[in-house]
N, C-alpha and C positions, 0 to 999 in steps of 0.2 A: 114591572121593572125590577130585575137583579138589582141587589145592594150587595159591591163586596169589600172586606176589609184585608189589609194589607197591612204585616205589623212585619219589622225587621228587627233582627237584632242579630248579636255578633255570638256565635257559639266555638269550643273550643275542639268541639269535635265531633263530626257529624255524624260518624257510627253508633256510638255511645247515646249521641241525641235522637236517634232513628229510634233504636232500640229502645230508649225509654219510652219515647211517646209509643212505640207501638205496642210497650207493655201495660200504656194508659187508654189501649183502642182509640188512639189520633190513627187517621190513615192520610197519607203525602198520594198528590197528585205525580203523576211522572214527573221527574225532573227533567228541565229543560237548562239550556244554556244559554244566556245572551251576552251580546256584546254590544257595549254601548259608546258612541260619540261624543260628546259634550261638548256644546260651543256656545262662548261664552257671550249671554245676552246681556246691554244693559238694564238694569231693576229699574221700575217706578219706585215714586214714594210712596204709593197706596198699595203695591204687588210687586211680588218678587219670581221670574221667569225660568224657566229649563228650557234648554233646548237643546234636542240629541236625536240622533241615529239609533235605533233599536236593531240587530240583526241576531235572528234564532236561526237551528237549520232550516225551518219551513216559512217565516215571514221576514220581510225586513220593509222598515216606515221610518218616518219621521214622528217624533214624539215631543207634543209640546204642554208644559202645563204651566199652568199662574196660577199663584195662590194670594188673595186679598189679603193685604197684611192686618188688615179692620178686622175680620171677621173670621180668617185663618180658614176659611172655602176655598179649594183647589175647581180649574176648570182644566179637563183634560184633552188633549185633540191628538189624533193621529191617522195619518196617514201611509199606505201603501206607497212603496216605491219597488221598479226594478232593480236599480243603476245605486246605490250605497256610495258606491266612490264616486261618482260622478258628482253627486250632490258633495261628497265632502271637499270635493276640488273646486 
């Protein structure tokens, strides 16, 4: 089983940031685009919920994760959809 990590942070400028890393041999996968839905779940007192629309050019799902406020473990679920608007309506 893949293990992968996902770290974000906020940069001031992504040419500049390309360029460095790839003066430090990091190599970037293609860049992709998404757009995301967000709708608002209510939280347990043990977890706390996302829930959204995922839409790339090539896929679009539904996207669901909770993360145990105990233990700070995310569970992640997604699914394929055709219809994006039809779900958000």
């Amino acid at each position: 089983m893949e293990t992968l990590v996902q770290y974000k942070f906020a940069i001031e400028n992504k040419y500049s940031f390309k360029k460095e890393a790839k003066s430090k041999s990091i190599e970037f996968s293609n860049e992709t685009t998404h757009a995301y839905t967000y709708f608002e779940v209510p939280s347990r007192k043990d977890s706390f919920t996302i829930l959204r629309i995922k839409e790339t050019d090539k896929k679009k799902s539904t996207d669901m994760k909770i993360r145990n406020n105990e233990t700070g473990e995310w569970k992640h679920f997604e699914t394929k959809i055709e219809n994006p608007e039809q779900l958000r309506n």
